[in-house]
C-alpha positions as CSV (number, residue, x, y, z in Angstrom):
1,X,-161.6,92.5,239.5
2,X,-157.9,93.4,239.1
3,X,-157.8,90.8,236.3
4,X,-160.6,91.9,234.7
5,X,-159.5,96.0,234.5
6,X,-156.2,94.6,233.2
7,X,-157.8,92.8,230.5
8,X,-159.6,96.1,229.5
9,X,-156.3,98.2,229.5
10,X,-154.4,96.2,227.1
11,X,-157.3,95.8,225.2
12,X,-158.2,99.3,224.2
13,X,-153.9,99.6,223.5
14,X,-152.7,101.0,220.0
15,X,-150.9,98.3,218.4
16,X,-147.3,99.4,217.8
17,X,-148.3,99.0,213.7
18,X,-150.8,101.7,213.4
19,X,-148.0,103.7,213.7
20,X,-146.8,103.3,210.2
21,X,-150.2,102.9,208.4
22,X,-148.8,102.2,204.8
23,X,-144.9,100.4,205.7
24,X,-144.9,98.8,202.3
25,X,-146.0,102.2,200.1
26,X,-143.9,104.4,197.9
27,X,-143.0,107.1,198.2
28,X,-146.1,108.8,195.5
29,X,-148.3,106.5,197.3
30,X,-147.7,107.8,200.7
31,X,-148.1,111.4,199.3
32,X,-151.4,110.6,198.0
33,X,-152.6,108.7,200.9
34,X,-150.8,111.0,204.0
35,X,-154.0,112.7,205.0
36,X,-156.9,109.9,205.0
37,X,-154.4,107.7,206.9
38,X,-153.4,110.5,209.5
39,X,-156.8,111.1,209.8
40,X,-157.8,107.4,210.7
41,X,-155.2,107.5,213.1
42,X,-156.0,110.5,214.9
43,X,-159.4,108.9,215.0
44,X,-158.1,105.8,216.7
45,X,-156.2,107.8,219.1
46,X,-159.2,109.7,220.2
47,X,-161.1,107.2,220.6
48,X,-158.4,105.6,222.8
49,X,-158.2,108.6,225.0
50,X,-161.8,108.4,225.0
51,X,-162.2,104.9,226.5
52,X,-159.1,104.9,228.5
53,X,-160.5,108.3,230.3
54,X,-163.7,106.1,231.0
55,X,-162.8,102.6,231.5
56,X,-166.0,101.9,234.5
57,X,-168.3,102.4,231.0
58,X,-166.7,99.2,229.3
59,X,-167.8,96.9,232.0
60,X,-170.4,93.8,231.3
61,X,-174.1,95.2,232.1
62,X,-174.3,93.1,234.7
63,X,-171.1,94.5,236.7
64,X,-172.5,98.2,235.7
65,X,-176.4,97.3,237.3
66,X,-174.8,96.1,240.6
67,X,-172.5,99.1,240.9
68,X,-175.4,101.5,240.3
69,X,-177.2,99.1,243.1
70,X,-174.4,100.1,245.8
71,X,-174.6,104.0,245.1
72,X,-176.2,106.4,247.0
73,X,-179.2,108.4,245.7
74,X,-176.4,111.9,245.0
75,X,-173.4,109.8,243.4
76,X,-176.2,107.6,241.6
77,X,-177.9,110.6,239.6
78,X,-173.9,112.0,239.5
79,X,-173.0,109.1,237.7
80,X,-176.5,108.9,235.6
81,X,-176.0,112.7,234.8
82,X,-172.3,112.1,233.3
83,X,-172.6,109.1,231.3
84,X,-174.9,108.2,228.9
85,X,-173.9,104.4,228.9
86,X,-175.3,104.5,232.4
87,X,-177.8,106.5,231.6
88,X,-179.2,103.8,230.1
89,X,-178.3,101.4,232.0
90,X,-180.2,102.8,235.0
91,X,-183.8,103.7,232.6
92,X,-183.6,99.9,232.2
93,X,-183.9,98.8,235.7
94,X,-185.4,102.4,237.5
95,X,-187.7,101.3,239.7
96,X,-185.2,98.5,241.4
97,X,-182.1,101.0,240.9
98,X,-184.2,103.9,242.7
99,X,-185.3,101.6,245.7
100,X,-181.6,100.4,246.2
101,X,-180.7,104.2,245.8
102,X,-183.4,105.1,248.8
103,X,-182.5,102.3,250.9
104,X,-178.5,103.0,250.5
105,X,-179.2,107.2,251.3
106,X,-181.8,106.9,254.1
107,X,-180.7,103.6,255.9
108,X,-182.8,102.8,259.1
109,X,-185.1,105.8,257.6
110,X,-186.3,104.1,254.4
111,X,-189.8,102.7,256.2
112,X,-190.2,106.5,258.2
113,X,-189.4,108.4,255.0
114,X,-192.3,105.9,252.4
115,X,-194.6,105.9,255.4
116,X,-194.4,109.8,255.8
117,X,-195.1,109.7,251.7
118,X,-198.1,107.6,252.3
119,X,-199.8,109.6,254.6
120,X,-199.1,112.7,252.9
121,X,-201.1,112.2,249.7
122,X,-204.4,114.0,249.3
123,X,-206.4,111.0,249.7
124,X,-205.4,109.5,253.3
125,X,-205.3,113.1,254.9
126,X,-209.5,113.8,252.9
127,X,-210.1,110.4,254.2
128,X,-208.6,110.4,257.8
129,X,-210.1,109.0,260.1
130,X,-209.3,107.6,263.9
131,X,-209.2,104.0,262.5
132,X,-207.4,104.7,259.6
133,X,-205.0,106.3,261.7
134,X,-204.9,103.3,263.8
135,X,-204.3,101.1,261.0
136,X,-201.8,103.2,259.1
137,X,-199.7,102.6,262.4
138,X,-200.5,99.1,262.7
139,X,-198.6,98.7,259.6
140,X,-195.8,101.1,259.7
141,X,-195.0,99.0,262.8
142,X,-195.1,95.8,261.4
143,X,-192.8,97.5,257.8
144,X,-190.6,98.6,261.2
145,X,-190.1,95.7,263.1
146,X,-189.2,93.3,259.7
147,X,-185.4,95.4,260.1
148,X,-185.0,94.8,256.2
149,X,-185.2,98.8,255.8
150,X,-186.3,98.4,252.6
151,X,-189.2,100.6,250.2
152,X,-192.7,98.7,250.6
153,X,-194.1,96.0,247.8
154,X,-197.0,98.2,247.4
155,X,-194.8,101.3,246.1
156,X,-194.4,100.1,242.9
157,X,-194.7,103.8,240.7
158,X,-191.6,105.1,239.8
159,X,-193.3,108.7,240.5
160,X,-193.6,107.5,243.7
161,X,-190.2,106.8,244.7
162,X,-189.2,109.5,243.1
163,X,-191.2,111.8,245.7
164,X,-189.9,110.4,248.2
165,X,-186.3,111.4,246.7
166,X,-187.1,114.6,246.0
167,X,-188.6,115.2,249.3
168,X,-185.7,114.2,251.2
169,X,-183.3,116.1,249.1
170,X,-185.7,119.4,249.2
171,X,-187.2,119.3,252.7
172,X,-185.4,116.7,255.2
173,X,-181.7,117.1,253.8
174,X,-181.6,121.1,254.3
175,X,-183.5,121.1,257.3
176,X,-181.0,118.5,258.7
177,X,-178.4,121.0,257.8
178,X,-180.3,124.0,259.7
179,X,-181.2,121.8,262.9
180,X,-177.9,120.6,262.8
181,X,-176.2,124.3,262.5
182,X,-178.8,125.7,265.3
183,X,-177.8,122.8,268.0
184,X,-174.2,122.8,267.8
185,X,-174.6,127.0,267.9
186,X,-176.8,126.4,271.4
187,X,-174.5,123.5,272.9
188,X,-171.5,126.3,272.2
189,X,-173.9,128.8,274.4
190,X,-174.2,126.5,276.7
191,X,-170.8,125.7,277.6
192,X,-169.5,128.4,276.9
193,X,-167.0,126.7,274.2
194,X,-165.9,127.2,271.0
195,X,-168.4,125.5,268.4
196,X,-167.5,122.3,267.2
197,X,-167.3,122.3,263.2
198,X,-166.9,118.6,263.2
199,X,-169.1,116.5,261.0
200,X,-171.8,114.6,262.2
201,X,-171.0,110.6,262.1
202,X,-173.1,108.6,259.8
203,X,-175.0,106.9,263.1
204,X,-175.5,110.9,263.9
205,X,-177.0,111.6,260.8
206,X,-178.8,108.4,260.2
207,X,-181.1,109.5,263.7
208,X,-181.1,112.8,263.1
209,X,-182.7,112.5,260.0
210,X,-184.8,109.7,260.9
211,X,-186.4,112.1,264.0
212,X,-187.0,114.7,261.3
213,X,-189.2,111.9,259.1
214,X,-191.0,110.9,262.3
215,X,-191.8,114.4,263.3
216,X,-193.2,114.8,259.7
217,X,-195.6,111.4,260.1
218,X,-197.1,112.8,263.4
219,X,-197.9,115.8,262.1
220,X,-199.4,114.0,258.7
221,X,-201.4,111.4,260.9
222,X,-202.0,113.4,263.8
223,X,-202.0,117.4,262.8
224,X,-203.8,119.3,260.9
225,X,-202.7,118.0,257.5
226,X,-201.3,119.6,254.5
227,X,-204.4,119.4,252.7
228,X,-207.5,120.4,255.1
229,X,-210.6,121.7,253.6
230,X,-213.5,123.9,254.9
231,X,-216.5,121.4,253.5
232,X,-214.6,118.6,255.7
233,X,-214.5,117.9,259.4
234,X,-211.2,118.2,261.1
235,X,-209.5,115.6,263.0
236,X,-208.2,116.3,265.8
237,X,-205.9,114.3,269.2
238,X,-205.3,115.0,272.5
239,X,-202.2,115.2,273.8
240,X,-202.9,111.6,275.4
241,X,-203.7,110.3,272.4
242,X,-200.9,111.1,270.7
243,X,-199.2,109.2,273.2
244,X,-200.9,106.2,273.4
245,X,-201.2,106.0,269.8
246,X,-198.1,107.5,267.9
247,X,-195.3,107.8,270.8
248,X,-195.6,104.3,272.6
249,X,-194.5,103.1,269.2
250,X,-191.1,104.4,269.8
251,X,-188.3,103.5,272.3
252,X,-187.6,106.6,275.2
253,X,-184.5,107.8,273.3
254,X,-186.6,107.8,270.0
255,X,-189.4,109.8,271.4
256,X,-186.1,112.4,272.7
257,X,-185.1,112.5,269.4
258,X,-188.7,113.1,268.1
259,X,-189.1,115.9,270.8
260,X,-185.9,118.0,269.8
261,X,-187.5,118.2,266.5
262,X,-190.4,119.7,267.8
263,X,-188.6,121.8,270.0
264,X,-186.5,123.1,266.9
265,X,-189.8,123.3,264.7
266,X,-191.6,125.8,267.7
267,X,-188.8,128.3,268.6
268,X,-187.5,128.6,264.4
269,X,-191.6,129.2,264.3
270,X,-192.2,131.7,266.9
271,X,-189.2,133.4,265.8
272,X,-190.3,134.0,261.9
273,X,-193.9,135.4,263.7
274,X,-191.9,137.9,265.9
275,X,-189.9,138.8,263.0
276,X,-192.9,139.8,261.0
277,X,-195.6,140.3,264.0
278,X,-195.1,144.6,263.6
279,X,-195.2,144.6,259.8
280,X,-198.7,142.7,259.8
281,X,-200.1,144.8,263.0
282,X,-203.3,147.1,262.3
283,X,-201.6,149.7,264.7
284,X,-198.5,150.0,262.7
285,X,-198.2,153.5,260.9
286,X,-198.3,152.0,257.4
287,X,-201.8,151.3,257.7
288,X,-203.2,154.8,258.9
289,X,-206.0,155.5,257.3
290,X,-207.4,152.5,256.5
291,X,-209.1,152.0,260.3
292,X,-211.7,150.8,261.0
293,X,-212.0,148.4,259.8
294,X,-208.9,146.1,260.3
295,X,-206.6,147.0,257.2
296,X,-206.0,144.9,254.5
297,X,-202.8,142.7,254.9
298,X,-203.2,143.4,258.7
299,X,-203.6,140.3,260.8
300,X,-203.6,139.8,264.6
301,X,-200.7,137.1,265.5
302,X,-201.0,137.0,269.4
303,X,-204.7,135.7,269.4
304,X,-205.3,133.5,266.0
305,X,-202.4,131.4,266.4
């Protein structure tokens, strides 16, 4: 590689003769020629500034597609964003350079994070069932237990993987940010010690944001769904079931991890409905006048939740 970079430098080097364009010329003809040549100079020096400032766009194709393979997801759509040699380079391989991208960001995630996009489509949740549950786990576990980490055959679309980007970016990312902010604040409670500003490690990260993915998939497979409907029948688990059927998948520090999620989820929860239970209360003075019957924009917190 150190050969190869020092093959491009002296490359892209102004010979020492474009310094005198016209050495042979009188002096009339240098007169009458002083401007184009300056001009095709200047142009050759810019251009040299230009390629010297960017070297990493000179490089074969192939060298360039195997460097976007080793990015993650942020530097990769950094990079895209700033050059429009890779630019190109990645529109011609984005479907492989976007599941190298995903596998690279998410790690031991990437199977949590496609299998939380699966069962969040409008589809599964209309066509939920006990079974399909069942077998929805049957094969996450399998996707789990190959240890490749890798983004499923059957996620071919390109709009597909780039869901599952955005989702991490505008959903598990931040929230990763908060949960990790509201922990460290409570350990410092705890002990009564400064708070630790230190970053979290990558093996840190990589289980905290794994937890956050699995959290999401039980409540996909398990809850409610994002996308229930009056005209159909809603599914519902016990708290055995769920279990039996999601949590015996997981190892006892997993299902930890799993349960400080939820534990964050509730109290940050409970805490936006205290905030706002009085401003939504039929007995608060905004809505005199309007009772009975219950005011509009007046709802009852403590018993429909």
């Amino acid at each position: 590689m150190k050969k190869l970079f020092s093959r491009f430098k002296h490359s892209m080097r102004i010979p020492a003769s474009t310094s005198d364009p016209t050495p042979a010329a009188t002096a009339g003809q240098v007169g009458s020629m002083q401007t184009p040549a300056r001009g095709k100079l200047q142009k050759r020096v810019d251009c040299d500034i230009l390629h010297r400032n960017a070297p990493v766009e000179d490089l074969p194709p192939e060298v360039r597609h195997h460097l976007l393979s080793m990015l993650e997801l942020e530097t990769l759509w950094a990079l895209v964003h700033a050059s429009p040699v890779y630019h190109q380079q990645y529109l011609s391989a984005r479907r492989r350079l976007l599941c190298s991208g995903l596998e690279t960001t998410l790690r031991s995630a990437t199977s949590d994070a496609c299998a939380v996009y699966q069962s969040r489509l409008v589809d599964f949740s209309h066509s939920r069932t006990k079974e399909k549950v069942n077998m929805f786990l049957q094969s996450y576990q399998d996707q789990r237990d190959t240890s490749l980490h890798s983004v499923p055959s059957e996620m071919a679309n390109v709009d597909e993987l780039v869901d599952v980007a955005a989702f991490y970016f505008s959903i598990v990312k931040p929230l990763a940010q908060y949960y990790t902010s509201w922990t460290l604040g409570n350990l410092a409670i705890e002990t009564d010690k400064p708070r630790s500003d230190e970053p979290l490690s990558k093996m840190e990260e990589a289980r905290l944001i794994r937890a956050l993915y699995r959290f999401q998939l039980c409540c996909n497979l398990l809850g409610v769904g994002l996308h229930k409907s009056s005209q159909i029948q809603r599914l519902s688990f016990d708290s055995v079931e769920i279990g039996t059927i999601f949590l015996d998948l997981f190892e006892p520090w997993e299902v930890e991890e799993i349960s400080c999620i939820y534990t964050f989820a509730k109290e940050r929860y409970n805490q936006i409905f205290n905030d706002i239970r009085w401003n939504v209360h039929e007995e608060n003075p905004k809505f005199e006048g309007q009772r009975p019957p219950t005011p509009e924009g007046a709802f009852d917190l403590d018993n429909s939740c």
